[in-house]
N, C-alpha and C positions, 0 to 999 in steps of 0.2 A: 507564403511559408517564411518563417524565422528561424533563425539561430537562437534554440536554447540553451540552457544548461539547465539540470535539478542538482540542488544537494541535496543527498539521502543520509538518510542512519547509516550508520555504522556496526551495526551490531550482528550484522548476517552477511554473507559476502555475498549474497544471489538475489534476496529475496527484494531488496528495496529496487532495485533496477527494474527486475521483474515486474513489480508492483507498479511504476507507473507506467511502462508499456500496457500492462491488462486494462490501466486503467486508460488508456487513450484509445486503444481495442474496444472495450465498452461504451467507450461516449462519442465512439463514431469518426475520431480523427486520422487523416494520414500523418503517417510522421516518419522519416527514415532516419537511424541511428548514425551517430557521426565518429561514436568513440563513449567508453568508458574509461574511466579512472576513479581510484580510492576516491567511493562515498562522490563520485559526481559520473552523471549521467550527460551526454551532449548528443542532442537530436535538433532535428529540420524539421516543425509541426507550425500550426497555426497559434499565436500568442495567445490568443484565447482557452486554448487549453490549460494555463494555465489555475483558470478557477473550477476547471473538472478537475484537475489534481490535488490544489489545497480541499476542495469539498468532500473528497473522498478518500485520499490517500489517509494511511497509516504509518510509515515511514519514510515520506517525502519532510525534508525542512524548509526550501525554498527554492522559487522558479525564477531565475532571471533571463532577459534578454540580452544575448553576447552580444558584448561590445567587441572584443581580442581575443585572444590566445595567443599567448609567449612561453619564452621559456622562465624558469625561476631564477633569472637574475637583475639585478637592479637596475641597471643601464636600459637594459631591452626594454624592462617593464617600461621605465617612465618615457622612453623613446616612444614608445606603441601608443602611450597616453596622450603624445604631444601632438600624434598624427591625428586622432581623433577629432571631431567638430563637436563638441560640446552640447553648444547653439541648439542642437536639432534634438537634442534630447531635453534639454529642462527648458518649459516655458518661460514666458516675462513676469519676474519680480518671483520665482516660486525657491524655494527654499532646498539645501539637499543637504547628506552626508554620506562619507565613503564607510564602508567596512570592510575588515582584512580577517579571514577566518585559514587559521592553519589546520590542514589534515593530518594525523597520525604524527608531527614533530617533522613533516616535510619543511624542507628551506629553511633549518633552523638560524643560517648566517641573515636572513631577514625579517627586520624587526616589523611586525602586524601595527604598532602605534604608528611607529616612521612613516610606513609606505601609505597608511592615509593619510595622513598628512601631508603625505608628496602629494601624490595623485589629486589630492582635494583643492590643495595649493594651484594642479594644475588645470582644473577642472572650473576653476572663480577666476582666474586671469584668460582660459577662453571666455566664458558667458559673463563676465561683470558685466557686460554694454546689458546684458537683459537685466539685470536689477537683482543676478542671486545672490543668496546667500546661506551661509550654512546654519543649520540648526540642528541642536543636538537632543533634541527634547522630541520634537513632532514634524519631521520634514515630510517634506510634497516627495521628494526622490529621494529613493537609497540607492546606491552605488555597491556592487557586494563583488568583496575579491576573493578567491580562492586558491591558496597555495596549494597541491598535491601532487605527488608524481613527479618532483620537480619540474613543474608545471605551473603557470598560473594565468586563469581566467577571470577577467572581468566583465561584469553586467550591470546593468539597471535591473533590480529587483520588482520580478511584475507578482509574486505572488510570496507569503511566508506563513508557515504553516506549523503551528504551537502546540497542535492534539493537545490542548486542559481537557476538552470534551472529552479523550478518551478515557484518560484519567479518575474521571467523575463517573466513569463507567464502567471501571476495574468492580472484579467479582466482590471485595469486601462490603463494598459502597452499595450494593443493591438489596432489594429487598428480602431473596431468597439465595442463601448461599452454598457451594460446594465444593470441596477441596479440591477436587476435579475441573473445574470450568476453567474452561480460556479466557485470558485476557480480553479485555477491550480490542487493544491493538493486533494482536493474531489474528482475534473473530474477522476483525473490517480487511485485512489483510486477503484472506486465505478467500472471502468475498470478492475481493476486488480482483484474485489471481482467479477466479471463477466466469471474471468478464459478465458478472452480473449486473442487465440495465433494468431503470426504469420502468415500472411497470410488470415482468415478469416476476414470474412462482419460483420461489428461492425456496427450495424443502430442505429441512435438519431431520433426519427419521434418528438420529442420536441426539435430539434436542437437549436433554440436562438444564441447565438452567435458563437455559433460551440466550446464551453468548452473541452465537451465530446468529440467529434471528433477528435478534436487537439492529443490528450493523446491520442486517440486507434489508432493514424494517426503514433506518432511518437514512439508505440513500436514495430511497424510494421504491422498493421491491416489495413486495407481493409474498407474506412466507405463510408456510405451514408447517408444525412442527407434530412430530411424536414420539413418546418414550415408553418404553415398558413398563418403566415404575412410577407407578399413579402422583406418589407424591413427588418427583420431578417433572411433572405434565404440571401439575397447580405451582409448584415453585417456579417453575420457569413464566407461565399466565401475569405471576403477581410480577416479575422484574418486565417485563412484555409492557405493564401497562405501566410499571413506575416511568419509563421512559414513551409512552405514548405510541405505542405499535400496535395494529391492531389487527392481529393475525387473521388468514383465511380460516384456517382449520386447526385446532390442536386435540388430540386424542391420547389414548394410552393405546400402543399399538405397540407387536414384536418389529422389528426394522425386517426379519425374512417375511414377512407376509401382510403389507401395508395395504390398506383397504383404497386403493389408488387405480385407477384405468389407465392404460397405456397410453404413451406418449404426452401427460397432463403435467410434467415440469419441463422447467426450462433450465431447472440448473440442480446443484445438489451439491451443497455445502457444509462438511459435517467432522467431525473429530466420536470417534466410537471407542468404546469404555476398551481399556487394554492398561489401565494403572492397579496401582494398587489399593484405590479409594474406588474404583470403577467397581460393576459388576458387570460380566457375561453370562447372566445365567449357567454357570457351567459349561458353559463352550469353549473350547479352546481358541483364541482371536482369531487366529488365521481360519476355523472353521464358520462363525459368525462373519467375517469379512466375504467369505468366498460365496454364502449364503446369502448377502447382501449387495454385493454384483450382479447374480444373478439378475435378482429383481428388479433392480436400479437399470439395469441394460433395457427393460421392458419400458420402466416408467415414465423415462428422460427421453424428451424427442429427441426425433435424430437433428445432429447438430450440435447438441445441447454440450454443457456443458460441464464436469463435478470437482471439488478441489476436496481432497479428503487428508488429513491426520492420520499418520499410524504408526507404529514402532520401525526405526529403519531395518529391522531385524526381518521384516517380514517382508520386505521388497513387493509391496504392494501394486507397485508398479506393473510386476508379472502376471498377479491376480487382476488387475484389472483387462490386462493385454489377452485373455481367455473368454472375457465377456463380452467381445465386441466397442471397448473403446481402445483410442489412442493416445499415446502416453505424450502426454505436453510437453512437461516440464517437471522436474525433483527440485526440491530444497531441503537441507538436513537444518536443523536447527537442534542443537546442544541443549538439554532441559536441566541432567544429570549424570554421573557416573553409569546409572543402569539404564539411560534414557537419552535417546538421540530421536526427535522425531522427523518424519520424512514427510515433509508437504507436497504432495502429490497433483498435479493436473490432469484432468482426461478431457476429451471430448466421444461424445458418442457417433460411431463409423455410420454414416449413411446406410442401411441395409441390411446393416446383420440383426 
């Protein structure tokens, strides 16, 4: 076990933390939390986790291996630096460079150009006898500092993680599109708080343009999808295969009455119409929701597990606690003025 660190986004105060715990949960690793702070995560996991998190994550930035932790002032810091053996971290003759990344305008009385160049300074006067040297173009090691919290952490960066892919997978970019569909980054997100592995049946019974799908398609999951209305079954089909997924099953099905045997998913990851570009066929959400538990409580093994989308207005949380799951974990995420959605976790209760 190591000393990591993650930095996360910033954009949600819950959900990126979250996010890489589900995803260390899903690919099998122990890890015990050490501490959060603004937009950095610090846990005790095998280093190897970190290429289950750049592979999967959706708002992780980068994993490194903790070197310290100080407080944010400059004395301490380049003290803490001085203690360090170097040596055991950069090979013979390999090349490196420091980074100093500030969170939120933390420690503004310290300048981020300065202190690597202290620190780097201090880092070439341990290992020169090995032959480093710095390069700012393509080094072998990066060195990554983080001020937050009046706080600051340093590591060797073992993993960084840039989602362009997600990007290229935002709803305009695809083949079939819907004012409606989730992002790239929510879809792999609201997946990975699902604790979806390898291998298992990931169902959307609110497929739309196939978001969700896409993401549990491409980190190796097993989906099926179905919609109500015919032409988002075929519009979702064509974005499925613009990026190379190749789903179990897709139908035009009602989400209350899915043509599915008990206990044949393993997970259930879905965002259900409740916008103003949605339809419900005239149901009222919270009636469609509660109609869709129902069935969902039958069809998901036990164990299993669902991350569902809904208005926070509708505390879904409760409706699901009626069906026989247990309520994980909430996240709000702010869309609009008349729209606060609430990313929801369940697992389903052994028995009921």
């Amino acid at each position: 076990m190591a000393r990591l660190f993650f930095l996360v986004s910033g954009e949600n105060p819950s959900l990126p933390y979250s996010e890489v715990k589900s995803i260390l949960d899903a690919e099998g690793y122990e890890y015990s939390i050490l501490g959060e702070l603004t937009q950095v995560l610090r846990l005790e996991a095998e280093s190897q986790c970190a290429e289950a998190v750049k592979f999967r994550s959706a708002l992780a930035k980068a994993c490194c291996l903790e070197i310290f932790v100080c407080r944010a002032e400059l004395d301490e810091i380049l003290s803490a630096a001085r203690e360090i053996d170097f040596t055991q971290l950069i090979g013979e003759g390999e090349t490196f460079i420091v980074r100093v990344v500030r969170v939120r305008g933390s420690s503004p009385d310290i300048s981020c150009l300065a202190l690597e160049r202290k620190i780097g300074g201090i880092i070439f006067e341990g290992a020169k006898s090995k032959g480093v040297k710095v390069d700012f173009k393509s080094p072998d090691k990066i060195f990554l500092g983080v001020l937050t919290d009046g706080m600051f952490l340093f590591g060797l960066r073992l993993a960084e993680m840039r989602h362009r892919d997600l990007l290229e997978r935002n709803p305009r970019k695809r083949a079939f599109f819907h004012p409606a569909a989730l992002t790239a980054k929510m879809a792999r997100c609201m997946v990975n708080l699902a604790r979806a592995r390898r291998g298992e049946l990931v169902l959307d019974p609110f497929c739309g343009t196939g978001s969700i799908l896409i993401e549990a398609g491409l980190i190796g999951c097993k989906v099926m999808g179905f919609d109500v209305k015919r032409y988002m079954v075929k519009g979702s089909m064509k974005n499925l295969d613009l990026f190379g997924v190749r789903p179990e099953c897709m139908a035009v099905a009602d989400a209350r009455f899915l043509p599915l045997v008990a206990g044949s998913v393993d997970r259930v990851v879905t965002d259900p119409p409740y916008g103003t570009a949605a339809t419900t066929l005239g149901l009222a959400v919270r009636t469609l929701l509660e109609r869709f538990f129902s069935l969902a409580a039958d069809v998901i093994k036990e164990g299993g597990m669902m991350c569902i989308a809904a208005p926070k207005t509708l505390r879904v949380s409760e409706i699901g606690g009626k069906y026989g799951f247990r309520h994980v974990e909430s996240h709000y995420v702010y869309v609009h003025r008349r729209l606060t959605r609430e990313i929801t976790v369940f697992k389903r209760v052994e028995g009921s």
